[in-house]
KOLVO-192030 format. One record per residue: residue number from 0; chain; x, y, z of N, C-alpha, C in turn. Coordinates in pm, whole numbers, m for minus. Layout:
N
i:NUM ch:A n_X:X n_Y:Y n_Z:Z ca_X:X ca_Y:Y ca_Z:Z c_X:X c_Y:Y c_Z:Z
...
//
This chain:
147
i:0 ch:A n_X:18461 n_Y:m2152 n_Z:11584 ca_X:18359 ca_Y:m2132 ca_Z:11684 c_X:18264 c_Y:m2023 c_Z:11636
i:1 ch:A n_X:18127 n_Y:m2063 n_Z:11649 ca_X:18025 ca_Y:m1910 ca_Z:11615 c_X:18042 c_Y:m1836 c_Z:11689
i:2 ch:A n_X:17993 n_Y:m1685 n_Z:11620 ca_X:18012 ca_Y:m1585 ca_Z:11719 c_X:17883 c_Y:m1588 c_Z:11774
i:3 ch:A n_X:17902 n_Y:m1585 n_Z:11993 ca_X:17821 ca_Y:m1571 ca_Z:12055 c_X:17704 c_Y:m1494 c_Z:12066
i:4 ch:A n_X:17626 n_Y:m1470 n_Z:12075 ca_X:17473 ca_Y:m1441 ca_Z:12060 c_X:17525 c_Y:m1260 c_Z:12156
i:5 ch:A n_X:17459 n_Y:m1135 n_Z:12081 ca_X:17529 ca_Y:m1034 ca_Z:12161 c_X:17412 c_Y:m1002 c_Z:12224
i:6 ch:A n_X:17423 n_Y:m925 n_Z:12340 ca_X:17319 ca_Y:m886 ca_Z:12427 c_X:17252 c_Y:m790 c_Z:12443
i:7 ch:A n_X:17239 n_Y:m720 n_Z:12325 ca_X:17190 ca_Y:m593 ca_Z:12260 c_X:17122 c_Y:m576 c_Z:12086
i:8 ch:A n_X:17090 n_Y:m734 n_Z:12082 ca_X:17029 ca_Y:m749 ca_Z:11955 c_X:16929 c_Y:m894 c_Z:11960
i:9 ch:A n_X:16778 n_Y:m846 n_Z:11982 ca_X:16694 ca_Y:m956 ca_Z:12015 c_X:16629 c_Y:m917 c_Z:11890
i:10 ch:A n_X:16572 n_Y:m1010 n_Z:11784 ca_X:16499 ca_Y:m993 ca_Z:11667 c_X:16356 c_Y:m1028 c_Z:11762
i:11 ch:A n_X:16247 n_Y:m986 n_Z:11715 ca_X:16133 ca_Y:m1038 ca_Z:11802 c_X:16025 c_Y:m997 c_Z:11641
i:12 ch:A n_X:15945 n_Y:m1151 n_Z:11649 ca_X:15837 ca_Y:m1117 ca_Z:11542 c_X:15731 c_Y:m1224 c_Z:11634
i:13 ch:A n_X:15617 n_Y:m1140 n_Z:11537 ca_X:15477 ca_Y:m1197 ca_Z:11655 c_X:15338 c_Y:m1257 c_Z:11530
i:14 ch:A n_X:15333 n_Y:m1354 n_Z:11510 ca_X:15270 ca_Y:m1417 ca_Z:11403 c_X:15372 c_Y:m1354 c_Z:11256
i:15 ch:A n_X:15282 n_Y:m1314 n_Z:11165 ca_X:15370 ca_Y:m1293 ca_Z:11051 c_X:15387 c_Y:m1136 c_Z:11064
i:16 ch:A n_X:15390 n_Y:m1024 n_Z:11161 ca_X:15484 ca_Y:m904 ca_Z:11207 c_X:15607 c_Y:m899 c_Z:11266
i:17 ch:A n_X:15702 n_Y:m861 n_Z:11209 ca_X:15803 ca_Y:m815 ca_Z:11245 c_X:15798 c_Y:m703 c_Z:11345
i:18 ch:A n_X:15873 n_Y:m695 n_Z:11502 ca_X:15841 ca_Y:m599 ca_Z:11550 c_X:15980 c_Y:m543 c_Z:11536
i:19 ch:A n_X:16073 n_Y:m559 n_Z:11459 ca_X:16199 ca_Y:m479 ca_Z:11488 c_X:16314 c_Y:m576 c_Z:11562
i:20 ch:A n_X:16443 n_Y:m509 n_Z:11613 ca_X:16519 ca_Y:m564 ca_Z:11686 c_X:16504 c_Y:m474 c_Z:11860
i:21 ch:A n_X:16502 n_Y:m564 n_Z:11942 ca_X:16497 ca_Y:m495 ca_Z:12111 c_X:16647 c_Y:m517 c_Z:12136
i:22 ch:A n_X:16688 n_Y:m431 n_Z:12272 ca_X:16800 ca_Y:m397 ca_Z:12332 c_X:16843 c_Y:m503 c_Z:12428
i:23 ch:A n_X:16656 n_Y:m507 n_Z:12480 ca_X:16719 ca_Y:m582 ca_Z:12622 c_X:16556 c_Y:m665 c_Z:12636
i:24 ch:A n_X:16614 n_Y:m804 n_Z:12678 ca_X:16453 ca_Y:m920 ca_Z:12689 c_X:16497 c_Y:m993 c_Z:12867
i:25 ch:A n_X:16384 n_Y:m938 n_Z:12936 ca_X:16382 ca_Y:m976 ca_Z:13057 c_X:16260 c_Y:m1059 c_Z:13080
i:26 ch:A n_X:16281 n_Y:m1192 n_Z:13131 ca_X:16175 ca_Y:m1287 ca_Z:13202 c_X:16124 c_Y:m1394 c_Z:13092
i:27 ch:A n_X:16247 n_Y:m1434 n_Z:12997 ca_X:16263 ca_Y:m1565 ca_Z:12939 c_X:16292 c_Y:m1654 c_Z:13024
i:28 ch:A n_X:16197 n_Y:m1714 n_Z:13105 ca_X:16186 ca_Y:m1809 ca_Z:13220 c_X:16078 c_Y:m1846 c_Z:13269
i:29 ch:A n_X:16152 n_Y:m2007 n_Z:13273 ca_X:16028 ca_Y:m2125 ca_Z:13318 c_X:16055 c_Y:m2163 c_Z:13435
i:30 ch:A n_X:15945 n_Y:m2186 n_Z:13517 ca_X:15977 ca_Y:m2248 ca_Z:13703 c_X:15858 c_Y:m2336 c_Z:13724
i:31 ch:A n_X:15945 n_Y:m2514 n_Z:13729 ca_X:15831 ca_Y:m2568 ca_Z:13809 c_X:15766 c_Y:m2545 c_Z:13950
i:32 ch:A n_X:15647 n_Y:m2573 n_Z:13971 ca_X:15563 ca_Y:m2573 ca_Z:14089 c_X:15658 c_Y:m2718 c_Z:14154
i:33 ch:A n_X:15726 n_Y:m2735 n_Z:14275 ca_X:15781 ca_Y:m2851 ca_Z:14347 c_X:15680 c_Y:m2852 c_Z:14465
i:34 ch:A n_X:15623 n_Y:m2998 n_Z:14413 ca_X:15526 ca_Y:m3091 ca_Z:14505 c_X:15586 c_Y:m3153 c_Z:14531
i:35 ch:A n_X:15572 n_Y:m3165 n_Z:14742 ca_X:15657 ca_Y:m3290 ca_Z:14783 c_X:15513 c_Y:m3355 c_Z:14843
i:36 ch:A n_X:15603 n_Y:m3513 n_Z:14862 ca_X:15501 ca_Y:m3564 ca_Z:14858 c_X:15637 c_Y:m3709 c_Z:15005
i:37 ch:A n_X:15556 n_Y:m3672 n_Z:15113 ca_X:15636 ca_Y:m3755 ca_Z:15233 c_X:15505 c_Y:m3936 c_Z:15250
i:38 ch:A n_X:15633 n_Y:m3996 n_Z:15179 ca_X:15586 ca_Y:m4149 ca_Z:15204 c_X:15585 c_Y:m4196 c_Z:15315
i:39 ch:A n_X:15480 n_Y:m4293 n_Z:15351 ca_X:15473 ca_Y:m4321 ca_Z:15472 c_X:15571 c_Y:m4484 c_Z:15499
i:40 ch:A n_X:15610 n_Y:m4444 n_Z:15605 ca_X:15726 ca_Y:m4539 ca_Z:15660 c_X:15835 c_Y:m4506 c_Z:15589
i:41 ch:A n_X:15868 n_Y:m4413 n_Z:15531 ca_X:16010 ca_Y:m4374 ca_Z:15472 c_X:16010 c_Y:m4215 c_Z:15570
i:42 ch:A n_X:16123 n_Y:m4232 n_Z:15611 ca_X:16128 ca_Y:m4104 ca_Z:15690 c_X:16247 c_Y:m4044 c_Z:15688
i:43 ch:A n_X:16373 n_Y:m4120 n_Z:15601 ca_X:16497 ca_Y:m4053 ca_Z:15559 c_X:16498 c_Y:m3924 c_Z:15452
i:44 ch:A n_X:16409 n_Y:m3925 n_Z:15372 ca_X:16393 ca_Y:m3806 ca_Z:15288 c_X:16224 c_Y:m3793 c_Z:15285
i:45 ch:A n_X:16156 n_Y:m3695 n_Z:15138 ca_X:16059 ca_Y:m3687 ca_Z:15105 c_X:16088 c_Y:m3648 c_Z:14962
i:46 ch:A n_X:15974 n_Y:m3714 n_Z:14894 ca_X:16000 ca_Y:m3671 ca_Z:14759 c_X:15943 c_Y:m3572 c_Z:14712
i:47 ch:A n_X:16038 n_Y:m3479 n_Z:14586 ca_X:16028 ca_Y:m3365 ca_Z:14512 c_X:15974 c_Y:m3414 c_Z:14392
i:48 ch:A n_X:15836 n_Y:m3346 n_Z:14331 ca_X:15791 ca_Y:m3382 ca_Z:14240 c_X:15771 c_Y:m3249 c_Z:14134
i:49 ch:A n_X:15806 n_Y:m3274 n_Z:14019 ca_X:15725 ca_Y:m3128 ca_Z:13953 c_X:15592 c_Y:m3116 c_Z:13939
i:50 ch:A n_X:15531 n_Y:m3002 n_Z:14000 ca_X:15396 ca_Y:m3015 ca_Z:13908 c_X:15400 c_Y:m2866 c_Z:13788
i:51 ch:A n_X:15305 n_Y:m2794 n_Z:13788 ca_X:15282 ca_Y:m2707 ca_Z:13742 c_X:15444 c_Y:m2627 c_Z:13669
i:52 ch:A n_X:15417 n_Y:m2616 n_Z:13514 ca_X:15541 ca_Y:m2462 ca_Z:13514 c_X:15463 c_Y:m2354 c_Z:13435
i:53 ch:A n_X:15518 n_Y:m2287 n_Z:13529 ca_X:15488 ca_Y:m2118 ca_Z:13517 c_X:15620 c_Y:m2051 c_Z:13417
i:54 ch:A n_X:15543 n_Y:m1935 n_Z:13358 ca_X:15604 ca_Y:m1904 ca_Z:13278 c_X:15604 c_Y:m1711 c_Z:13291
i:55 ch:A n_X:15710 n_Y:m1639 n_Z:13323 ca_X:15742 ca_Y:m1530 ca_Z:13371 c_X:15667 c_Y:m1432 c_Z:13260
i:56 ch:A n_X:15593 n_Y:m1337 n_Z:13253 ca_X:15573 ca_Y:m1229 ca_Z:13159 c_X:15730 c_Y:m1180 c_Z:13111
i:57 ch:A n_X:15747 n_Y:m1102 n_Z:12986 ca_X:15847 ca_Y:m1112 ca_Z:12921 c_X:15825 c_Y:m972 c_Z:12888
i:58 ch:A n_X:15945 n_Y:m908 n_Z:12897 ca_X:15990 ca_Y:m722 ca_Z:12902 c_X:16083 c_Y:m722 c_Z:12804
i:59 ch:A n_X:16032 n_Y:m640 n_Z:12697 ca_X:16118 ca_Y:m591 ca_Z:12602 c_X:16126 c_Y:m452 c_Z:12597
i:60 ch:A n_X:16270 n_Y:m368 n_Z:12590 ca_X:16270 ca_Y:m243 ca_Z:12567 c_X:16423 c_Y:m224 c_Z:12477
i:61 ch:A n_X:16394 n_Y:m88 n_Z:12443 ca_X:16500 ca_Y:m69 ca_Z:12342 c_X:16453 c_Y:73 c_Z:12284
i:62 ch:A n_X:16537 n_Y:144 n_Z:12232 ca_X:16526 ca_Y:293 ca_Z:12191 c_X:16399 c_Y:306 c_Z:12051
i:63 ch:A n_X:16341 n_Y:420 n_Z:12067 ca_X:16240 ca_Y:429 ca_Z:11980 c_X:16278 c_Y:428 c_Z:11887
i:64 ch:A n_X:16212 n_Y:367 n_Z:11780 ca_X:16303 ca_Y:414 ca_Z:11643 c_X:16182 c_Y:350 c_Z:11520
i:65 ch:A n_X:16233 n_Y:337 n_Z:11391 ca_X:16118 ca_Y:338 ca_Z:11310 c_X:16006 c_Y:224 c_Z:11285
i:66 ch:A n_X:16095 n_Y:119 n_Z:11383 ca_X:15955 ca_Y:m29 ca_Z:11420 c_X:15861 c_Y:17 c_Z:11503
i:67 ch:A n_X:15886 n_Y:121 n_Z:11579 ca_X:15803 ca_Y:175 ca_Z:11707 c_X:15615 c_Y:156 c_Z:11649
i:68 ch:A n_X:15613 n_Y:228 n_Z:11522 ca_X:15488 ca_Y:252 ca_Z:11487 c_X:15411 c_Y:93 c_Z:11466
i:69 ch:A n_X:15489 n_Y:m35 n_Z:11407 ca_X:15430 ca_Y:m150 ca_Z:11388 c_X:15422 c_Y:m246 c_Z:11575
i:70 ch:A n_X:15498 n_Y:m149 n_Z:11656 ca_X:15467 ca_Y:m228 ca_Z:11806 c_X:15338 c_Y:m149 c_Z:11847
i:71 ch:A n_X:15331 n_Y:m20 n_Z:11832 ca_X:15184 ca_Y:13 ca_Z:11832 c_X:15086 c_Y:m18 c_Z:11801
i:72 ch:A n_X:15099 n_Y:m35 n_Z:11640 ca_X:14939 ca_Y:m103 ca_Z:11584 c_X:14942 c_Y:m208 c_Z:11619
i:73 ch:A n_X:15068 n_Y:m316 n_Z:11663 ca_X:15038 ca_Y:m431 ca_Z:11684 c_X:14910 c_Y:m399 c_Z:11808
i:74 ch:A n_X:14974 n_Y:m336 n_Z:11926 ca_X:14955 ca_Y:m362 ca_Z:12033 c_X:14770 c_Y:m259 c_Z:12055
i:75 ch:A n_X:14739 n_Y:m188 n_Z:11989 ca_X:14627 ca_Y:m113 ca_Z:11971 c_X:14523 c_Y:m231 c_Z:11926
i:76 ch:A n_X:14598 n_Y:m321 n_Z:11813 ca_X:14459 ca_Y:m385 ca_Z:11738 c_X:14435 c_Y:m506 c_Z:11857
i:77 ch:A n_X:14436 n_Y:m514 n_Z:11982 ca_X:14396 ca_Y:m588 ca_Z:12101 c_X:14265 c_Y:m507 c_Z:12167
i:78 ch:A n_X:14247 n_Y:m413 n_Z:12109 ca_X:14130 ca_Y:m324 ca_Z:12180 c_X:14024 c_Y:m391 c_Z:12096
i:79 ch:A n_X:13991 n_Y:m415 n_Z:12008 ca_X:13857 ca_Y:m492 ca_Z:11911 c_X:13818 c_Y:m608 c_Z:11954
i:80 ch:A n_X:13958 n_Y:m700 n_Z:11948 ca_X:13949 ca_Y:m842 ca_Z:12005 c_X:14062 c_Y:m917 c_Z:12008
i:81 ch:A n_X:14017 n_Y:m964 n_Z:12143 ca_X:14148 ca_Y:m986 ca_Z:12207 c_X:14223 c_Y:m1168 c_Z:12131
i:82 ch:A n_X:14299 n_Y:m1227 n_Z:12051 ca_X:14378 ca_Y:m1300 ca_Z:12020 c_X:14497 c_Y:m1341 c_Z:12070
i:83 ch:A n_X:14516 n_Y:m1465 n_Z:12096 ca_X:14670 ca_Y:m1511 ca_Z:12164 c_X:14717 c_Y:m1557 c_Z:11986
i:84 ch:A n_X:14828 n_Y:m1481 n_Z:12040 ca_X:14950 ca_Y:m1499 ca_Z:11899 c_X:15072 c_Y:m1589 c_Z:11958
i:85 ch:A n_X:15135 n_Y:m1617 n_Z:11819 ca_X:15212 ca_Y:m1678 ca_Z:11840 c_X:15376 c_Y:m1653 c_Z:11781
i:86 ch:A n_X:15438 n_Y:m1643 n_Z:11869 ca_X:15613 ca_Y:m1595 ca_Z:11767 c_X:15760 c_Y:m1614 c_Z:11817
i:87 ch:A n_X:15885 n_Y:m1553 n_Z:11841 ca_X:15991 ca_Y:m1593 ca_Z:11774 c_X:16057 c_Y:m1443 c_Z:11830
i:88 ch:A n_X:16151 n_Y:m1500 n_Z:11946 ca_X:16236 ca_Y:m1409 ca_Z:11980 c_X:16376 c_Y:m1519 c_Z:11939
i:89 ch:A n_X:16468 n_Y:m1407 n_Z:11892 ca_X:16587 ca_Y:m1441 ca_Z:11816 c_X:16678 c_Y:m1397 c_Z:11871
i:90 ch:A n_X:16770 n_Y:m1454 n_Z:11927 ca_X:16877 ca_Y:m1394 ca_Z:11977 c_X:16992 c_Y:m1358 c_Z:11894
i:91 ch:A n_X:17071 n_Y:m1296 n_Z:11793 ca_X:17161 ca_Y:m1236 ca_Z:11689 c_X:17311 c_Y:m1191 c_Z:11726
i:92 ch:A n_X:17338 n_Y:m1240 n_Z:11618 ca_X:17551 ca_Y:m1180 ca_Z:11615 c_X:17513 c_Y:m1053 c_Z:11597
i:93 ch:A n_X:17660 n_Y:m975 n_Z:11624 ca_X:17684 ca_Y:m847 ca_Z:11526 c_X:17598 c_Y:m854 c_Z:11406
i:94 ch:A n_X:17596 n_Y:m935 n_Z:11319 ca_X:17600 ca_Y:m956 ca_Z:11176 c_X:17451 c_Y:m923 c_Z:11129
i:95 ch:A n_X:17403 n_Y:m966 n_Z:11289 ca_X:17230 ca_Y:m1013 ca_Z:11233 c_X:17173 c_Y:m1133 c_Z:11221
i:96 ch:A n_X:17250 n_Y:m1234 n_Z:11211 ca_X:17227 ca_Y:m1388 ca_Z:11202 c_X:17210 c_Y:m1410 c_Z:11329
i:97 ch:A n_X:17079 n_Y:m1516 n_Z:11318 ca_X:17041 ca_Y:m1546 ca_Z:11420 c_X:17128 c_Y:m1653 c_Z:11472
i:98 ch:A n_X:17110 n_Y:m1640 n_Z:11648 ca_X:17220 ca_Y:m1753 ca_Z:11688 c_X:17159 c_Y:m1865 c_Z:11796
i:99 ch:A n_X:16968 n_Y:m1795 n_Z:11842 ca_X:16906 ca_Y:m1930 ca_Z:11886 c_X:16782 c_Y:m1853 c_Z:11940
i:100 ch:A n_X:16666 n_Y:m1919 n_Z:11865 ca_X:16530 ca_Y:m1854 ca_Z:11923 c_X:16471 c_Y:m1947 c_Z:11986
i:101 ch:A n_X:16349 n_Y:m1880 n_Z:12033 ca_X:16260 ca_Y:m1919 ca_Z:12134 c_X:16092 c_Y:m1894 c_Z:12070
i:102 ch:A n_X:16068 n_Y:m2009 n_Z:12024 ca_X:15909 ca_Y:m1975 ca_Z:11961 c_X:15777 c_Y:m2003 c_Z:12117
i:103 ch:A n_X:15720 n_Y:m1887 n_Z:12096 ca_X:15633 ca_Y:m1826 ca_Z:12239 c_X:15509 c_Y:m1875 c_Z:12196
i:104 ch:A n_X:15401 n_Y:m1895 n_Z:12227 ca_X:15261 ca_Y:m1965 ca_Z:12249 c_X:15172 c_Y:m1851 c_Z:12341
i:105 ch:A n_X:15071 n_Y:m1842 n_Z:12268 ca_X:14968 ca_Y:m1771 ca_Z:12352 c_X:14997 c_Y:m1620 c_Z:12382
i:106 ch:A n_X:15063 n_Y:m1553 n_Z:12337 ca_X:15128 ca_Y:m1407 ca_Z:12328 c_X:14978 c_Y:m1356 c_Z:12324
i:107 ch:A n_X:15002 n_Y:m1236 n_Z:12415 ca_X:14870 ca_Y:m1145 ca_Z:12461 c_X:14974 c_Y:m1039 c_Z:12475
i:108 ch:A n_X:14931 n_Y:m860 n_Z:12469 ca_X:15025 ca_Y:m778 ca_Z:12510 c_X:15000 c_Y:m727 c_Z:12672
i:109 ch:A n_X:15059 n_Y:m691 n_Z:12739 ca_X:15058 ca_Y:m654 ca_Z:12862 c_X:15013 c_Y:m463 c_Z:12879
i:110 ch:A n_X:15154 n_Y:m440 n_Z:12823 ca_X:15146 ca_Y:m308 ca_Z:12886 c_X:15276 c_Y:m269 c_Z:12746
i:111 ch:A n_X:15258 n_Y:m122 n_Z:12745 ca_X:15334 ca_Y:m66 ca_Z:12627 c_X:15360 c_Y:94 c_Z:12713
i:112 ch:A n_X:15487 n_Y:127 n_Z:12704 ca_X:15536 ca_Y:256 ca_Z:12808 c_X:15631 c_Y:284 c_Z:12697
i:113 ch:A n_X:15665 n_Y:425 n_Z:12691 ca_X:15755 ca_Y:546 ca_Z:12657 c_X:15816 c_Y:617 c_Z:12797
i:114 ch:A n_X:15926 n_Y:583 n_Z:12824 ca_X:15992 ca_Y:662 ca_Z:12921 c_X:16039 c_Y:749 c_Z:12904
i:115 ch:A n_X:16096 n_Y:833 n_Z:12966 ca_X:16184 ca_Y:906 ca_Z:12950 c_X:16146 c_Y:1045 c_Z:12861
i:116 ch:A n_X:16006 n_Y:1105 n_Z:12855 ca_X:15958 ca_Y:1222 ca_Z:12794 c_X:15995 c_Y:1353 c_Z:12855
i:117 ch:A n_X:16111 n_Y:1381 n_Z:12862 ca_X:16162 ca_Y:1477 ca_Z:12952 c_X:16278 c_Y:1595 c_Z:12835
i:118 ch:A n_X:16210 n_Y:1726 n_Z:12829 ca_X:16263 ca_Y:1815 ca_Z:12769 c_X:16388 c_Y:1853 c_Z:12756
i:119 ch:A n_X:16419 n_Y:1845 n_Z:12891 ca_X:16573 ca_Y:1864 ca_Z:12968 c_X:16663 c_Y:1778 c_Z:12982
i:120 ch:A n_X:16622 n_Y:1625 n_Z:12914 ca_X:16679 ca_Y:1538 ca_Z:12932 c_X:16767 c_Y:1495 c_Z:12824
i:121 ch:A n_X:16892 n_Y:1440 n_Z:12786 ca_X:16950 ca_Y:1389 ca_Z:12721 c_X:16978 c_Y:1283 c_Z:12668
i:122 ch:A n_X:16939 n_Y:1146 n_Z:12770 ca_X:16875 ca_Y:1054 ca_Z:12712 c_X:16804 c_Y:1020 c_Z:12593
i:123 ch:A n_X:16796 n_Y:913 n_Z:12547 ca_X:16758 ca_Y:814 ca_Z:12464 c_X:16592 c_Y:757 c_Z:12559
i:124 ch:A n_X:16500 n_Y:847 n_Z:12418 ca_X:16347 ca_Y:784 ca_Z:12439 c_X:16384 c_Y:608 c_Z:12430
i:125 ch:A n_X:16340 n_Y:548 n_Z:12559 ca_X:16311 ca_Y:432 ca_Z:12572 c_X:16153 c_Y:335 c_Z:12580
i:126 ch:A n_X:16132 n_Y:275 n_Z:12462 ca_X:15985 ca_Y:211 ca_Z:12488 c_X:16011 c_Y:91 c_Z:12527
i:127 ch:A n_X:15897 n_Y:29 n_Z:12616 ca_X:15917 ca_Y:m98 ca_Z:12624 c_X:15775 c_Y:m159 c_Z:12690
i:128 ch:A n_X:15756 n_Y:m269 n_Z:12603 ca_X:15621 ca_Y:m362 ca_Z:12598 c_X:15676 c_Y:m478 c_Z:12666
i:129 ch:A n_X:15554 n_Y:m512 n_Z:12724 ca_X:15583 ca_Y:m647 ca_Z:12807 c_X:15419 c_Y:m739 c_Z:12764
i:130 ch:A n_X:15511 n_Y:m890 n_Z:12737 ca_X:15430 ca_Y:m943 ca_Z:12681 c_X:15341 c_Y:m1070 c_Z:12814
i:131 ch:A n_X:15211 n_Y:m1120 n_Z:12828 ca_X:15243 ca_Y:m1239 ca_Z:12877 c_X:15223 c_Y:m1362 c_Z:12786
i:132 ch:A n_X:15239 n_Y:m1475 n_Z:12817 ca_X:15261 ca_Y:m1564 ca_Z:12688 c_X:15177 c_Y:m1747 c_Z:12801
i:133 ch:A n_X:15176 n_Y:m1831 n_Z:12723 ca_X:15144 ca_Y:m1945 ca_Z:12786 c_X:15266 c_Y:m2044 c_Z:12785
i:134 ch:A n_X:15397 n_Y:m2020 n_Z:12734 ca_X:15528 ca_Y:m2102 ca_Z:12709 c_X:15584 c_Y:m2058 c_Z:12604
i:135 ch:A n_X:15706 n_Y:m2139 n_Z:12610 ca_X:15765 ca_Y:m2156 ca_Z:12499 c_X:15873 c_Y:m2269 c_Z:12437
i:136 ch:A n_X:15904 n_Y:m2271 n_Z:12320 ca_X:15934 ca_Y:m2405 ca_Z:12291 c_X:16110 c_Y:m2378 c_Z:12259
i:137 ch:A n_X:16147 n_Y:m2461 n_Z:12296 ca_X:16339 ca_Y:m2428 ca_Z:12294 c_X:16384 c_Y:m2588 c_Z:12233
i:138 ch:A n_X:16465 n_Y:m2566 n_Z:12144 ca_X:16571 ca_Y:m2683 ca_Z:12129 c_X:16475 c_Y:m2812 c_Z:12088
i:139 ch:A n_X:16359 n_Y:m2808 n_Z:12025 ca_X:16236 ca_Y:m2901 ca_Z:12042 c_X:16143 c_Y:m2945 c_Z:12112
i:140 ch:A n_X:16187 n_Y:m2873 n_Z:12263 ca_X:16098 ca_Y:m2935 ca_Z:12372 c_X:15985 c_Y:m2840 c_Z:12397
i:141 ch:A n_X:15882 n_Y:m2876 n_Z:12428 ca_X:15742 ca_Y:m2781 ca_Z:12399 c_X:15739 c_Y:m2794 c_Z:12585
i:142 ch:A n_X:15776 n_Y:m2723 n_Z:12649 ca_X:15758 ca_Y:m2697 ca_Z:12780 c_X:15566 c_Y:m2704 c_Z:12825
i:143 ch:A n_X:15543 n_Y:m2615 n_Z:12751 ca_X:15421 ca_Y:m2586 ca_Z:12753 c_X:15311 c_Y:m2680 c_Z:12750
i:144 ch:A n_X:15332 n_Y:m2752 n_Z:12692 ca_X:15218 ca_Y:m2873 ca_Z:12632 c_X:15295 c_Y:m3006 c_Z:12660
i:145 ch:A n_X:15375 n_Y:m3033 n_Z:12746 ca_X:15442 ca_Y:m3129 ca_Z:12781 c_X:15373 c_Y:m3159 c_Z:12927
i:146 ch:A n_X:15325 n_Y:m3086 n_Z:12983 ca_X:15252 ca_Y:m3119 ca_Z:13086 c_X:15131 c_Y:m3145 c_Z:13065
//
């Protein structure tokens, strides 16, 4: 059996940049829009239709460390002109081997934070960028462009 995918090692690269490995990836998620639609002279149910899927903005954070400087310039060179990228969150063993990604469409950056700047504090500086994206493609299926 492979070893399961651990939950403290996301590889994430964004066109041909590597941004490092993240700790923790929140809002890898798709939700159809459910259109019902009530037929006339049928009055035992109504039908559920999909329309629209939406696709959650996506939160990555994880302790600062020496990729920090390439999530910056990534995320700075959006001030000139703005580009949707495209890339590849990896989910990883212990080992580092990847164990199942998710290639993203339309990547724009959101927002980029440093928490935790506190003198007195003992903590672990935490950064974390949140991306929004237009889909993404899993297992072959292009969510995105399938509609």
């Amino acid at each position: 059996m492979a070893n399961p995918a651990q939950q403290n090692r996301f590889k994430v690269q964004i066109d041909a940049l590597s941004l490092g490995y993240f700790s923790k990836v929140d809002g890898l998620k798709a939700t159809y829009d459910i259109k019902t639609y009530e037929e006339g002279g049928q009055n035992g149910f109504v039908h559920n239709l999909p329309g629209r899927v939406k696709f959650e903005n996506l939160t990555l954070q994880r302790p600062v460390d020496e990729s920090s400087k390439e999530v910056a310039l990534w995320f700075a060179s959006f001030q000139g002109m703005v580009k949707r990228s495209s890339g590849v969150i990896s989910a990883c063993d212990s080992a580092g081997d990847v164990i199942h990604s998710w290639s993203l469409t339309g990547i724009i950056p959101v927002s980029w934070s440093a928490a935790g700047l506190d003198i007195n504090a003992n903590g672990v500086l935490l950064e974390t960028l949140v991306l929004s994206h237009e889909g993404f493609l899993d297992a072959g299926l292009a969510l995105a462009s399938a509609l």
